[in-house]
Backbone as numpy.savetxt, mean C-alpha at the origin, in Angstrom:
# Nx Ny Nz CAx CAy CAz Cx Cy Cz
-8.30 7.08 8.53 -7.17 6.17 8.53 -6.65 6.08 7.10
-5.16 6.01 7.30 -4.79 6.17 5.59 -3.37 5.11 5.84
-3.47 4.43 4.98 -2.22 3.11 4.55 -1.42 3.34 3.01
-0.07 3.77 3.44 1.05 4.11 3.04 1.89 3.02 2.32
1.95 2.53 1.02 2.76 1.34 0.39 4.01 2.06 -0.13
5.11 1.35 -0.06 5.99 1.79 -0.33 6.96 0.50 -1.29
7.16 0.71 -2.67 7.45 -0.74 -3.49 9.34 -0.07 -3.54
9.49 -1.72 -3.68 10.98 -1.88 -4.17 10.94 -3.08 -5.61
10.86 -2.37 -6.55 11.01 -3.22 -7.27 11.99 -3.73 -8.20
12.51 -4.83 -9.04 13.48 -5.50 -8.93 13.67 -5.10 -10.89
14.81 -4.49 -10.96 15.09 -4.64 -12.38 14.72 -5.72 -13.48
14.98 -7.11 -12.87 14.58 -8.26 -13.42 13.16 -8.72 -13.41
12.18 -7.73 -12.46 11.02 -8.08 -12.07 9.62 -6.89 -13.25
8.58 -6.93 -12.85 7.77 -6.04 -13.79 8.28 -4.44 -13.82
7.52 -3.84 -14.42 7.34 -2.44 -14.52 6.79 -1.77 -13.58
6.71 -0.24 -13.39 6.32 0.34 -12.63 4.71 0.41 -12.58
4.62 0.44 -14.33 3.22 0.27 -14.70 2.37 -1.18 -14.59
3.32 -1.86 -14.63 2.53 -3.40 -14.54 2.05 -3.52 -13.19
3.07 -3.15 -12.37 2.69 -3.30 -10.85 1.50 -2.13 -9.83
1.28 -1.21 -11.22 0.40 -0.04 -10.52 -1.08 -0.56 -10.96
-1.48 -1.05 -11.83 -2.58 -1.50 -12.35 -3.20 -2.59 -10.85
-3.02 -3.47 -10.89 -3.10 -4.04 -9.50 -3.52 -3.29 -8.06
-2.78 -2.45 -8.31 -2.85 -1.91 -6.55 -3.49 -1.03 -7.15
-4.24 -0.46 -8.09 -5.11 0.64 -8.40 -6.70 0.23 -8.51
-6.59 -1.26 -9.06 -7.92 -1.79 -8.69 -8.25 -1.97 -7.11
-7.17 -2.53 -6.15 -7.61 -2.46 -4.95 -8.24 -1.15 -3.89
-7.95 0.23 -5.01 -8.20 1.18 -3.98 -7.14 1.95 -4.00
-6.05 1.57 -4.13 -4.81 2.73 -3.90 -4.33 3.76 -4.75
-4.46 4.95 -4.87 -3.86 5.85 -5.71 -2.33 6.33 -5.38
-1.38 6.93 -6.78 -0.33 7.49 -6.39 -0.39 8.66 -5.26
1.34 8.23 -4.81 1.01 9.44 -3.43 2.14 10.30 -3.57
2.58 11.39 -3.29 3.49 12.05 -3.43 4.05 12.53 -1.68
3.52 11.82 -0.73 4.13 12.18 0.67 4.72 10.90 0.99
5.53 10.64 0.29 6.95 9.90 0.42 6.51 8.23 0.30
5.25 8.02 0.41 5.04 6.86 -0.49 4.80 6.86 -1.78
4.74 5.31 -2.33 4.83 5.45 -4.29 2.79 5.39 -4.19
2.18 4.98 -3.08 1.16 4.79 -3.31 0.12 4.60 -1.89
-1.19 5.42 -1.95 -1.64 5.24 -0.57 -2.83 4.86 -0.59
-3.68 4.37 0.34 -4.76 3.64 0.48 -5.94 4.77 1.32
-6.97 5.13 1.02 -7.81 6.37 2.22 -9.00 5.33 2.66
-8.83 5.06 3.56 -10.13 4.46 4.16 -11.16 4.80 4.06
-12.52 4.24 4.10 -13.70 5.60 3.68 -14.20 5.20 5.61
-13.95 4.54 6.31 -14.36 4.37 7.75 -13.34 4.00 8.35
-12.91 4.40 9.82 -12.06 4.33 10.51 -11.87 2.63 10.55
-10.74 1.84 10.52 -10.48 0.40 10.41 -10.18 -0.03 11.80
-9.34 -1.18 11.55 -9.22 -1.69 12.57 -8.08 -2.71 12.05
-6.48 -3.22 12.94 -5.70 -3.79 12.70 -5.92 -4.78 11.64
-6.99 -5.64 12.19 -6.90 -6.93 11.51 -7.78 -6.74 9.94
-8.08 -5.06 10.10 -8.81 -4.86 8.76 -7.13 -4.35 7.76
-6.57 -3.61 8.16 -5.78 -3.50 8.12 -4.72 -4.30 7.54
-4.48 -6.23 8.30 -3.96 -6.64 7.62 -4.03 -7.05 6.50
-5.65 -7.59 6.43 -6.73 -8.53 5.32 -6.27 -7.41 4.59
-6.13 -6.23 4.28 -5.16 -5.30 3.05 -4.21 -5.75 2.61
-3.29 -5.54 3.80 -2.05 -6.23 3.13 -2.14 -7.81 2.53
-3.03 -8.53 3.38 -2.99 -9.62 2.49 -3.17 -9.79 0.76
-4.50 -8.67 0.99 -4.66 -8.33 -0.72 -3.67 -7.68 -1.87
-2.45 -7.10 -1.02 -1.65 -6.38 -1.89 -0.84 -7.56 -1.87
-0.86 -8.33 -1.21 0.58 -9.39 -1.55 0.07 -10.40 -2.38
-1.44 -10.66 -2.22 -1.89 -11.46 -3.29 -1.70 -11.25 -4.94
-2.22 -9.40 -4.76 -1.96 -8.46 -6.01 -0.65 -8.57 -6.82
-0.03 -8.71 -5.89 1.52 -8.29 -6.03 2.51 -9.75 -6.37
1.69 -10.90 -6.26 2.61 -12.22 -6.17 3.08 -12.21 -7.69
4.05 -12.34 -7.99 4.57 -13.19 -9.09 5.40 -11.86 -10.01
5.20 -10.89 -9.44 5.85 -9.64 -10.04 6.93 -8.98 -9.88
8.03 -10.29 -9.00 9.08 -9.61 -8.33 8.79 -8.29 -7.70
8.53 -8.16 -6.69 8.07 -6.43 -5.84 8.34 -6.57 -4.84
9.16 -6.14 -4.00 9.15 -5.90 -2.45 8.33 -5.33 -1.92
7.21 -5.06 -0.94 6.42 -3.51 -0.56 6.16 -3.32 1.24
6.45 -2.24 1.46 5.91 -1.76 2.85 4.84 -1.19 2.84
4.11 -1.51 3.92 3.00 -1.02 4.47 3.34 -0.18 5.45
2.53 1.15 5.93 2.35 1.45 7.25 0.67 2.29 6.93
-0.28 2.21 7.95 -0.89 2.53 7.89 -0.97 3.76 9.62
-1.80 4.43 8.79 -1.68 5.72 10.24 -3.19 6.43 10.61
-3.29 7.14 11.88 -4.87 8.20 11.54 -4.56 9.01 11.22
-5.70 10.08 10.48 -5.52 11.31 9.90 -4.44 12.04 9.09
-4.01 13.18 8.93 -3.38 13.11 8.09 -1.77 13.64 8.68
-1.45 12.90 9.83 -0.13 13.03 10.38 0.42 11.57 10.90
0.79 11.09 9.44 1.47 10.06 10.06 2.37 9.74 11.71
2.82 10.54 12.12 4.04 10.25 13.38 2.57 10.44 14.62
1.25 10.47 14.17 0.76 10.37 15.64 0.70 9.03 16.03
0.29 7.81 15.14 -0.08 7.18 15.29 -0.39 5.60 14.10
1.11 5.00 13.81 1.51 3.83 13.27 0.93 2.43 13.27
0.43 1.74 12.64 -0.02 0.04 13.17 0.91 -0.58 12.25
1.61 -0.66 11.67 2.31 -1.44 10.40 3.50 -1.20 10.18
């Protein structure tokens, strides 16, 4: 299972770098398949594991002006199979 962040962030708000430090301690590295950053599960999850993530990236993420999407998917073809 792999979870896909995708930031919008706000001219008036942090850096690209301020806001990567954060989501790099949680686990997420840069991604180059059309997200800015992705998450690899080391065991198959489960929704509500899933969200308790996102909760942590929005916790990560509070106060830094950042918009961000989630989608998380199995394996390594996103379009089989979406929760987010």
């Amino acid at each position: 299972m792999r979870t896909g962040l995708l930031l919008y962030l706000d001219s008036e708000g942090s850096s690209y770098s301020e806001v990567a430090e954060p989501l790099e301690a949680l686990g997420f590295r840069p991604s180059s398949e059309g997200y800015d950053f992705e998450y690899a599960w080391e065991a198959p999850g489960t929704v509500r594991e899933a969200v308790a993530l996102a909760d942590r990236v929005h916790e990560a993420l509070h106060g830094l002006t950042v918009y961000f999407r989630m989608e998380t998917f199995e394996g390594p073809d996103r379009e089989s199979s979406r929760h987010g």
